[in-house]
N, C-alpha and C positions, 0 to 999 in steps of 0.2 A: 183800173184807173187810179184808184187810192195808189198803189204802189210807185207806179211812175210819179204821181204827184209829189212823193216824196224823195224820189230820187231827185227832182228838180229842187225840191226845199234844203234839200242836204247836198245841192249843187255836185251830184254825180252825173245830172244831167243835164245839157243845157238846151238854150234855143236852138244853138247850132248843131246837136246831136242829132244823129241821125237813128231811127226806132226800127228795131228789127220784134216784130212779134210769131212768139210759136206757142197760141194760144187754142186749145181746143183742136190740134191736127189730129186725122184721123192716122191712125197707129202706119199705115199703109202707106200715107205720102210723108210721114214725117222725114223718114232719113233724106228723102227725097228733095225738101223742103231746107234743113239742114245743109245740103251739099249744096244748093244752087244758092245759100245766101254766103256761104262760105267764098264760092267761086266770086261773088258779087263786093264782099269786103276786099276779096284780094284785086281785084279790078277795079269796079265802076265808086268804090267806097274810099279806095287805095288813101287818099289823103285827105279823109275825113273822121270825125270820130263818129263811134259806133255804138248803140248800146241794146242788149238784146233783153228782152222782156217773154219770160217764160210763165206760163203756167203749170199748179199741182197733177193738170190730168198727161200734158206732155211731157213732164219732167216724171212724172213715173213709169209712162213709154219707157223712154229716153232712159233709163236709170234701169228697167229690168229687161232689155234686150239689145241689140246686136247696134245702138247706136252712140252709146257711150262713144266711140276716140273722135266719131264725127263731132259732134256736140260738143267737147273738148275744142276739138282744135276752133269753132265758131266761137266759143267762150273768151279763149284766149284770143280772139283778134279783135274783139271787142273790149272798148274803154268800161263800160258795165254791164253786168249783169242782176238781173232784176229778177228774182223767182218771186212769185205771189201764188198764194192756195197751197204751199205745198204743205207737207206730214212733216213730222217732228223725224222721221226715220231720212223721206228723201234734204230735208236738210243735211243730217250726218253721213248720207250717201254722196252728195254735191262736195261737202269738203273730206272727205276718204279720195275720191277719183283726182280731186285737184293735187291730195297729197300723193297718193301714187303714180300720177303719170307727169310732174313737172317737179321743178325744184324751188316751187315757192313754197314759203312760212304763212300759213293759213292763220287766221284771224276770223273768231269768231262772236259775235256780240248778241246776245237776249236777254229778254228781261222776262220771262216765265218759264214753266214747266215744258212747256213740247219746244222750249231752244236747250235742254239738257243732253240730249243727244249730239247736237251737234256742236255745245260750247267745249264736250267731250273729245269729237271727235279732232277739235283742232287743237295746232301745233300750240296757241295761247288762246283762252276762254276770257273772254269779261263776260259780269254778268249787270246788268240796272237793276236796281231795287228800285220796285216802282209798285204799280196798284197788283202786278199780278202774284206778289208774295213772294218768297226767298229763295225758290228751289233753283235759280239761273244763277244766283248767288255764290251757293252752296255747291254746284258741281265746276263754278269757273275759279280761273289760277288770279284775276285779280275783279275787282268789284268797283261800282260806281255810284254816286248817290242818284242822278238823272240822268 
């Protein structure tokens, strides 16, 4: 809930947005689950926007087996994408797969230590200097005060 609240604060999401959630699937209906919201942007969503909202235990499904280009291609047909709970690791997994399978410039933004992996792993790192100390800082290509 925090996360989407913020996506709405930082206006990535709005009232009109439509919420795809894959929160908590069991490892078995995921791909499952995956295919049938894919088929559902490409039709019944077709001229709306879309924002999908994932969780740390699906996104590590999702990130160590056979569901990766699914998940991809639902990513990209959605206006956002919202990971909440996840690891300092499937952060830097999230933008590696974006970087190897499309030809966007990855942008990556934290402001502590478990976003150093993934201000790493993109194509440009910002880091905030905030309450959580310098280390986002210190691994990213450019820095900000808030």
């Amino acid at each position: 809930e925090t996360a989407v609240n913020i996506g709405y604060s930082s206006k990535l999401i709005d009232e009109d947005t439509q919420l795809i959630y894959l929160i908590d699937e069991r490892p078995e209906k995921l791909k499952e689950t995956i295919k049938l919201n894919v088929y559902q942007i490409n039709n019944r969503f077709k001229n709306s926007q879309v924002a999908l909202v994932i969780d740390g235990k699906a996104l590590n499904y999702i990130l160590s087996f056979e569901c990766k280009k699914e998940f991809l291609e639902l990513a990209i047909a959605c206006k956002t994408v919202v990971c909440c709970r996840a690891t300092p690791r499937n952060k830097a997994q999230i933008v590696d797969l974006i970087k190897k399978h499309t030809k966007s410039i990855t942008l990556a933004i934290g402001d502590g230590a478990n976003d150093v992996s993934m201000i790493q792993a993109a194509h440009v790192g910002v880091g905030i200097y905030g309450k959580e100390g310098t280390q986002a800082l210190s691994a990213s290509d450019y820095a900000i005060g808030k």
